[in-house]
C-alpha positions in Angstrom: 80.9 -15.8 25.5 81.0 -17.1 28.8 84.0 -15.9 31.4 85.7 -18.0 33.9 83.3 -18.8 37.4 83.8 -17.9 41.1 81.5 -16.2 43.7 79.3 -15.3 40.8 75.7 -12.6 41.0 72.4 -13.8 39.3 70.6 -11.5 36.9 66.7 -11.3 37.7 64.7 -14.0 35.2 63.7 -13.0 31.9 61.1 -14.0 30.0 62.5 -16.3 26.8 59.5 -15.8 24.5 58.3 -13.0 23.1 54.7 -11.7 22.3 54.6 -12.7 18.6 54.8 -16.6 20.1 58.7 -16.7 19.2 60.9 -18.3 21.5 65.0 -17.2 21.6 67.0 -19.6 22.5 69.9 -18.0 25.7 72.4 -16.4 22.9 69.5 -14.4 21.5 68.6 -13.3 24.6 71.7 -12.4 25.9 72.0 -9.8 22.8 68.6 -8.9 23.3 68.7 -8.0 27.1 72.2 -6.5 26.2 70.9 -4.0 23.8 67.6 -3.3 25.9 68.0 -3.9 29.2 71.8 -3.5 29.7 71.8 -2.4 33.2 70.2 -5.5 34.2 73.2 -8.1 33.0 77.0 -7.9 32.6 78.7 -8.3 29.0 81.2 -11.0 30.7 78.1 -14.1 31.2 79.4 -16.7 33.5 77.2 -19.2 32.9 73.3 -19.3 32.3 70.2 -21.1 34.0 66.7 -21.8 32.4 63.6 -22.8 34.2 59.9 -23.5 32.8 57.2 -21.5 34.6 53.6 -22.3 33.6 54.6 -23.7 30.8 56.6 -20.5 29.6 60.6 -20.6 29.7 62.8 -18.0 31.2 66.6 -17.5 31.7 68.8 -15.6 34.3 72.7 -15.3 33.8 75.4 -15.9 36.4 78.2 -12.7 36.4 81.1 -11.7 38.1 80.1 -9.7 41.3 79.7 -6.3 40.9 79.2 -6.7 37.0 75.3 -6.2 37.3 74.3 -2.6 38.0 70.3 -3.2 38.0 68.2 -4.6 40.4 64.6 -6.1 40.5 64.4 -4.7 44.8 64.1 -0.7 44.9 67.1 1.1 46.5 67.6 1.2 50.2 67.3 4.4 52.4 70.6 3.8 54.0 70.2 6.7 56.5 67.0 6.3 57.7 67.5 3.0 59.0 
């Protein structure tokens, strides 16, 4: 699942529970956000990180640059400076 590492691009962090008070563990989630949210991570995973926040866990996934085409800041205006 996971591809070989260099300069590598971090997804935003998801969320690793869900409502119903299940918890996925990172392969789960990587199909999940895959199927749902595939603009927002690449299908060749480097590597993944988990963190605890308030007592909730998430995950982010390292990819290849250029490999993750959404983005949690809104797009530049490039011409008006």
């Amino acid at each position: 699942m996971f591809a070989e590492q260099g300069a590598l691009e971090s997804t935003a962090w998801f969320p690793l529970f869900l409502e119903s008070g299940w918890t996925l563990d990172p392969v789960e989630a990587l199909k999940y956000f895959l199927q749902y949210r595939s603009d927002d991570v690449c299908h060749n995973v480097v590597e993944s990180e988990t963190r605890d926040v308030q007592g909730k866990s998430q995950i982010r996934f390292k990819c290849p640059p250029g490999t993750i085409r959404g983005s949690d800041y809104p797009p530049s205006d490039v011409k008006g400076g």
